[in-house]
N, C-alpha and C positions, 0 to 999 in steps of 0.2 A: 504494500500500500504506500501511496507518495504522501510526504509531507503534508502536502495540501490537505488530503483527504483526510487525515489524522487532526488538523489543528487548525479550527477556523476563526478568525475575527470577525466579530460585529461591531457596527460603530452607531448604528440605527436600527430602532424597531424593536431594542432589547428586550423589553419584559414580553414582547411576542416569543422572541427567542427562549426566552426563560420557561415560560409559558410549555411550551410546545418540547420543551424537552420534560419540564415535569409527568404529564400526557403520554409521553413515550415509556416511563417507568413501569418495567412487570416487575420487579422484583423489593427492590429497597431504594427510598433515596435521603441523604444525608445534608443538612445544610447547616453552615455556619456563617451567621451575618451579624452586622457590625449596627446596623440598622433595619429591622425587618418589620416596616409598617403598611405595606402595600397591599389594600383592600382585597383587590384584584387576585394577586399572588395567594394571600392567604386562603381565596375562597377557590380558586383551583385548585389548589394544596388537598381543600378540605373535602371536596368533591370526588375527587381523582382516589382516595384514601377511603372513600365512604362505597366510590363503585368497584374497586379492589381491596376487600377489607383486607385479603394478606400480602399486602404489599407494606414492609419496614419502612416506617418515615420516622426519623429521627430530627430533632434541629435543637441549635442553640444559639443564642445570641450574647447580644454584649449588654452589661447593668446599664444600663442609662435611662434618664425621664422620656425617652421617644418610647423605645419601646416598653416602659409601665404601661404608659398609657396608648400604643394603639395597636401592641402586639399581645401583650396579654390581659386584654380586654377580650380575646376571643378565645382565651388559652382552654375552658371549658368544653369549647368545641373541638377544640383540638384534642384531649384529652380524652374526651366522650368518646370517639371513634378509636383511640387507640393511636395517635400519636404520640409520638416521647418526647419532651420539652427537656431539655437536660438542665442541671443547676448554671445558675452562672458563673462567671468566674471571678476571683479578686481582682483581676488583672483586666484592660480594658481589651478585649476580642475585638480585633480590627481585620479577621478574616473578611473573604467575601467569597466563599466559596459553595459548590454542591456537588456529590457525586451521585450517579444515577448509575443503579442496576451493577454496582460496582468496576462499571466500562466506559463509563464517560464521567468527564467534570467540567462542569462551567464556572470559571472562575473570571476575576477581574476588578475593574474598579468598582462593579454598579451594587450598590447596595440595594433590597430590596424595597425602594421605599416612592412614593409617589415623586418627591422634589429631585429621585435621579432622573425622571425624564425628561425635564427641563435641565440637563447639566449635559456638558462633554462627558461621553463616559464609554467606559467598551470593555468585550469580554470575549472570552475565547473559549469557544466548544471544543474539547477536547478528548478524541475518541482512542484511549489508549488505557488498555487494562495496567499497565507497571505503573503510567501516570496516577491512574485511578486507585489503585492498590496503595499507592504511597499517601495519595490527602485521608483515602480513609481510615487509613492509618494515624494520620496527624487529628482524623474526627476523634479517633478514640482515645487519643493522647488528649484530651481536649474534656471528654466526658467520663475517664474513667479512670478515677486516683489511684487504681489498686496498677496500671496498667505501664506493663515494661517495654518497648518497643524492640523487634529484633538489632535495628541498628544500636543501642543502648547496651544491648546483650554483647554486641563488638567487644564496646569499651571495657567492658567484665574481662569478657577472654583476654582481650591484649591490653593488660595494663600497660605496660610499654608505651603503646601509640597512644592511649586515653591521659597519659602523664602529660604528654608532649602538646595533644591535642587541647586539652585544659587549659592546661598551663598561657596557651596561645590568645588562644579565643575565648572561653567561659566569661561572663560580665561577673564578677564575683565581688560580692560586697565586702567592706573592710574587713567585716568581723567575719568573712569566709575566709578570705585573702589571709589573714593573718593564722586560722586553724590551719589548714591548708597546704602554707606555705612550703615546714617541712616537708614536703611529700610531691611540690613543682620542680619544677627545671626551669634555671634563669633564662638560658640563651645566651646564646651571643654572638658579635658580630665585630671582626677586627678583619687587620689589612695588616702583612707582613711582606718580609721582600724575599722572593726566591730567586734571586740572582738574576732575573731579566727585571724587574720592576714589583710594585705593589701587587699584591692579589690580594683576594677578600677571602675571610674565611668564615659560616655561618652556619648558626643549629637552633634548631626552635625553643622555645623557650616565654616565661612570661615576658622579658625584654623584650618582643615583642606586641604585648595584647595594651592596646589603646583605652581596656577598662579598668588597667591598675597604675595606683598611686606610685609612680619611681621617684619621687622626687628626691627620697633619701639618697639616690643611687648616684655615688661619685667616682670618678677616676675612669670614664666608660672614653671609649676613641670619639664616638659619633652619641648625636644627641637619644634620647630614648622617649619615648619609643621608635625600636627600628622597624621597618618596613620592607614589603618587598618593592615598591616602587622606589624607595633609597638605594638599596640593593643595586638594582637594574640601571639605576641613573647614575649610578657612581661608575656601573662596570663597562658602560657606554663613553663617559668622559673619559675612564684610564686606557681606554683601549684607541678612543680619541689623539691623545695624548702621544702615545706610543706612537701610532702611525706618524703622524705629523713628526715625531723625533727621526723616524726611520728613512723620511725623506729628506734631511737637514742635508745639505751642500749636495742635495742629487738633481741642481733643477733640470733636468733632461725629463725628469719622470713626472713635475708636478701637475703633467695635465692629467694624472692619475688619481690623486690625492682624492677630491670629491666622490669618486667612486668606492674608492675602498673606505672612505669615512661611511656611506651609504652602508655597504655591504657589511661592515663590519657592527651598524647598529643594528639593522634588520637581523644580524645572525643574533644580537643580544635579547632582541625582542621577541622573536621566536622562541629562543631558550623560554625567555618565561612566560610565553603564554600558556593558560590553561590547557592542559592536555585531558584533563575531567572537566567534562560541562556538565552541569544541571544536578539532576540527582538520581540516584541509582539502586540495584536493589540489594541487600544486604552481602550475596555471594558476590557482587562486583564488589564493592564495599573492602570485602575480604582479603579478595585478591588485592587489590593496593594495599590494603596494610603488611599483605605479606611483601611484598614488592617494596616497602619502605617510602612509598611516597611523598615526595617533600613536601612537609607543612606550609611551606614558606609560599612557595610556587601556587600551591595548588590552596590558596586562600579562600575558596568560595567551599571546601569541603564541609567543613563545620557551619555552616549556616546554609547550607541545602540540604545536608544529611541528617544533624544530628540535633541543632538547634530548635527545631519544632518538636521536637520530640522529651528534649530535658526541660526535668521539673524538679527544684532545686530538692526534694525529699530526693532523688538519685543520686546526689552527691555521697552521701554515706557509703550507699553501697560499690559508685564506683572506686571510691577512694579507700575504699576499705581494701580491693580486689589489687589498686596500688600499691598499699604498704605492703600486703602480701607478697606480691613480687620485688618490690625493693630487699625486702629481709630475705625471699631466698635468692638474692642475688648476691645478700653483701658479701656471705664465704666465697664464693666467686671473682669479685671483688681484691678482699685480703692476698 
């Protein structure tokens, strides 16, 4: 099947679209909205639910005074028939998502609600069981506190990579940050000389993560937090740098120079492009962690993988799974 056919955009006509895919549902459909107060929406919803009574409809939204008052004002009827309103959450739900029949998801900007059809707004049908398998997965990480997600399950197995990966990226509050700590990996990031010039040399680490306090952190080469775009623009200038020396008293060649400055950042830039796009299912997952994948490079891992999926009650257990392997590591170690 071509792209096309898998993943479509609407930018007009939406809650038709919306509409017409609830309608299509035989089996379950799942929704998560940020604002779900749309007359219309609801009474399809409740229709479609009432002339398939075994068809799972599931939804949740976000706490807020819109939908007190114009979403569960009808919650009775939705309950009556057997749909599942799930609790809300402390935290404000700014999905905007549905999965239907667990083979399609429409997601996007449009909230369910009368004033998006008066806004710019758009959404994309999305007819892919791995796609679909993964938001429903993110519905249930969403509605059900008891619930471990298999990518979560990784970070158990390979404390290794959940050290590193933590360490990097998690938003972790002071009073984590400081429990914690023992049990991170700093990172870091310096430049040495191997006898033709500087290189860089780099390992993951929290020195990298933009949600912790370094301020105490003295004596570092370059400022902190580092980056992979630091990274990449440094190794671009030194390689700059070199060329341009390489050519000193050769003017015969300099109508070269431009080219090889060219060629020489596009090879940089390539190096760090994303070689994992998007998100994946657990055994892909696997395989790069056994493959040792660089944290650094591959920056969108943890926030398409694993980031909708943790809830700060997970921290215990995966950090527990950490010290485990740190302690039978350290005779190793010695």
């Amino acid at each position: 099947m071509e792209l096309s056919e898998k993943f479509t955009p609407y930018v007009r006509n939406i809650e038709d679209k919306i509409i017409e895919q609830i309608q299509s549902a035989r089996t379950s459909i799942k929704i998560a909205m940020a604002w779900f107060t749309s007359r219309e929406i609801k009474t399809i919803l409740r229709n479609h639910k009432f002339r398939h009574p075994d068809i799972t409809v599931e939804i949740i939204v976000d706490d807020n005074p819109y939908n007190d008052q114009y979403f569960y004002n009808t919650l009775s009827d939705f309950t009556n028939i057997g749909i599942i309103v799930h609790e809300q959450l402390p935290v404000m739900l700014h999905h905007k998502f549905m999965v239907i029949d667990e083979a399609v998801t429409v997601m996007g900007s449009y909230n369910y609600s009368n004033k998006a059809k008066n806004n710019l707004e758009s959404i994309c049908v999305c007819k892919s069981t791995t796609f679909s398998n993964f938001y429903s997965r993110v519905f249930r990480s969403l509605t059900d506190k008891t619930y471990t997600d298999e990518n979560i399950g990784l970070l158990i197995r390979y404390p290794y990579f959940a050290q590193k990966l933590l360490s990097m990226y998690y938003a972790f509050t002071l009073a984590e940050f400081q429990r914690y700590k023992p049990l991170l990996v700093k990172g870091e990031c310096f430049t040495y000389d191997h006898g033709f010039g500087d290189r860089m040399q780099y390992q993951p680490g929290y020195y990298f993560n933009t949600n912790v306090n370094l301020t105490e952190v003295r004596n570092q080469e370059f400022k902190l937090p580092f980056s992979k775009k630091f990274i990449q623009e440094w190794e671009i200038n030194n390689n700059q740098l070199m060329i341009l020396d390489s050519y000193a008293g050769d003017e015969d060649r300099y109508h070269l120079i431009n080219d090889d400055l060219e060629q020489s950042e596009n090879y940089v830039r390539d190096n760090f492009q994303r070689i994992i796009d998007n998100t994946h299912t657990s055994a892909e997952l696997e395989k790069y962690i056994l493959e040792e994948v660089d944290l650094i490079k591959e920056d969108r891992l943890w926030c398409d993988n694993f980031e909708l999926f943790f809830r700060t009650d997970l921290l215990t257990p995966v950090f527990k799974a950490i010290e485990e392997h740190l302690k039978a590591a350290a005779p190793l170690i010695r």
